[in-house]
C-alpha positions in Angstrom: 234.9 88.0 105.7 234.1 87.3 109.3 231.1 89.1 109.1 230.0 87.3 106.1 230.2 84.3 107.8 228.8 85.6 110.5 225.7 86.5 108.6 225.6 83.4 106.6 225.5 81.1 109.6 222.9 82.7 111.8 220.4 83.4 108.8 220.9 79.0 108.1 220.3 79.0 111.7 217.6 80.6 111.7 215.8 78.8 108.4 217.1 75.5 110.2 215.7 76.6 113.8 212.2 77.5 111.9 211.9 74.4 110.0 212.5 71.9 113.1 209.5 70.5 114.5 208.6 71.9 118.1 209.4 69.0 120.8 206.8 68.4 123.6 203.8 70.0 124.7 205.6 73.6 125.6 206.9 73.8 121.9 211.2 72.8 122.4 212.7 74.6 119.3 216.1 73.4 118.6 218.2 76.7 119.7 220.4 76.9 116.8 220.9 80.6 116.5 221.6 80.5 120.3 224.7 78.2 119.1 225.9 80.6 116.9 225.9 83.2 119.4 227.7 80.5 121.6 230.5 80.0 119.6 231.0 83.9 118.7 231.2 84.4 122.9 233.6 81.3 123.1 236.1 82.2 120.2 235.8 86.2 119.6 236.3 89.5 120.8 233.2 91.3 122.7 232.3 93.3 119.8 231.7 90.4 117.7 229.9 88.5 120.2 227.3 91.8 120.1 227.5 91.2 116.5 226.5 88.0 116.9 223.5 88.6 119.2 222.0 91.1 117.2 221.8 89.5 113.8 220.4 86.5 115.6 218.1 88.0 118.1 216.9 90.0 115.2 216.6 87.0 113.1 214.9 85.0 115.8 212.3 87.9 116.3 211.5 88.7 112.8 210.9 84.5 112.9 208.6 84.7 115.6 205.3 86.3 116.7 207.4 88.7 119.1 207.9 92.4 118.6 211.6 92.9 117.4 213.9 93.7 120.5 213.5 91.1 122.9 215.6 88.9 122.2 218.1 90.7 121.0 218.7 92.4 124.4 218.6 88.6 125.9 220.7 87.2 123.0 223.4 90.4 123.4 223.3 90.0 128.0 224.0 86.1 127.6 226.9 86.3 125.2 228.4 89.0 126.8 228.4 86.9 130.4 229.8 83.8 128.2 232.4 85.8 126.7 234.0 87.5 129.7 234.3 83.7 131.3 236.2 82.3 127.6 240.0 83.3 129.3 239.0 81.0 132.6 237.4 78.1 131.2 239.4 75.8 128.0 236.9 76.8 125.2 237.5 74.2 122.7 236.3 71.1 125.2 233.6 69.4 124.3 232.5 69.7 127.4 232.7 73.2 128.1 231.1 74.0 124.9 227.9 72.0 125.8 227.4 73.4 129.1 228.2 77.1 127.6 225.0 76.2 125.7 222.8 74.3 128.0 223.5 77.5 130.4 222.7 79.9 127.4 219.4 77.8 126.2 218.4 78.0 129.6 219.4 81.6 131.0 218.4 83.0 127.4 214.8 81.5 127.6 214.0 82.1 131.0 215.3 85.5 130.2 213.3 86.1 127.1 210.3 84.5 128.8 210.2 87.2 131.4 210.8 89.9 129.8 207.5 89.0 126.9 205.8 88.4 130.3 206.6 91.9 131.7 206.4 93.4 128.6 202.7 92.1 128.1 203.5 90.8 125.5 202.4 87.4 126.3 200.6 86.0 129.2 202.7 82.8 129.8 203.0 81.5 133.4 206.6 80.8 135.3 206.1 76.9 135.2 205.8 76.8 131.3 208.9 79.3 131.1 210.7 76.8 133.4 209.7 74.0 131.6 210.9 75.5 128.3 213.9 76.7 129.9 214.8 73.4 131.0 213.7 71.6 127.5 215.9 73.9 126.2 218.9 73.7 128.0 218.7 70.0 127.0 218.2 70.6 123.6 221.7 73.1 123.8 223.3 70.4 125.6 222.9 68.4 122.3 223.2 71.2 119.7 225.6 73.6 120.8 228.9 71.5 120.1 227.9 70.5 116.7 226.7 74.3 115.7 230.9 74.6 117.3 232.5 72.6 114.9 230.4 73.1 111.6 231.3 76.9 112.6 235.0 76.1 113.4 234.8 74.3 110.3 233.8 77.1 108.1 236.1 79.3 109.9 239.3 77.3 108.8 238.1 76.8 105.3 237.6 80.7 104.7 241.0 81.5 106.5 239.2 83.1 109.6 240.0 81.0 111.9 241.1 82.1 115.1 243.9 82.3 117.3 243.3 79.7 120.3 242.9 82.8 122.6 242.0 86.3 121.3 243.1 88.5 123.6 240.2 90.7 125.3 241.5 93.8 124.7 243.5 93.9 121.5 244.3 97.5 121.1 246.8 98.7 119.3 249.1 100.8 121.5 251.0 103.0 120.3 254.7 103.7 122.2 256.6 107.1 122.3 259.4 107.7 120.2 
């Protein structure tokens, strides 16, 4: 059932993240699937937070005018980082949560930015990635703790909801007789 969910919520993401206008002059999408990936790092185990990143990176790519890969790679890096900081920081504040996604808008941009630049793929310079970068993180500011609860939400109703603090490595281990 988590995986359901999981698929469910990134691909409204994504038709939600499409259909928003573009803010500003750079083109500010509201980073919705970035939320998802947000919460997934904050509240799960590493292999679901790579879950996570793929289906969205690959639903943000197959979105956009990019070739399929890039941001699943950025998508996958950032949630990792975020996830192996959930056991230090208290994941269900408000304000942790927000600047989990400001910092994931932002790193996940400039991140994607470069690597279409290097790639060739675009020919964008640094000062519009910036500028989208920081658009962004202001946009994640805003969206990231509502994409949280409406998640957190779903998670209780379907009977997924998780324990407060998953452990990292939950491994079954077996002792001898």
């Amino acid at each position: 059932m988590k995986i359901i969910i999981l698929l469910f919520s990134a691909f409204f993401a994504a038709v939600l993240q499409k259909a928003s206008p573009e803010i500003g002059a750079v083109g500010i999408k509201l980073p919705l699937l970035q939320g998802v990936v947000v919460y997934y790092a904050l509240t799960r185990r590493a292999d679901m937070t790579l879950a996570a990143g793929l289906v969205a990176g690959l639903l943000h790519d197959a979105l956009s005018l990019m070739p399929l890969g890039y941001s699943v790679l950025c998508f996958c890096a950032v949630g990792i980082v975020a996830n192996r900081f959930r056991d230090v920081v208290f994941n269900e504040s408000f304000l942790t949560i927000a600047f989990f996604g400001a910092v994931f808008a932002a790193v996940g941009t400039a991140a994607l930015g470069a690597a279409l630049r290097y790639g060739g793929v675009m020919e964008v310079g640094w000062g519009r990635i910036f500028l989208k970068a920081g658009g962004e993180a202001i946009a994640g500011l805003v969206c990231a703790p509502l994409i949280f609860r409406v998640l957190a939400g779903m998670d209780r109703l379907t009977g997924n909801a998780p324990r407060r603090r998953e452990p990292i490595d939950a491994e079954i281990r077996y002792s001898g007789i």
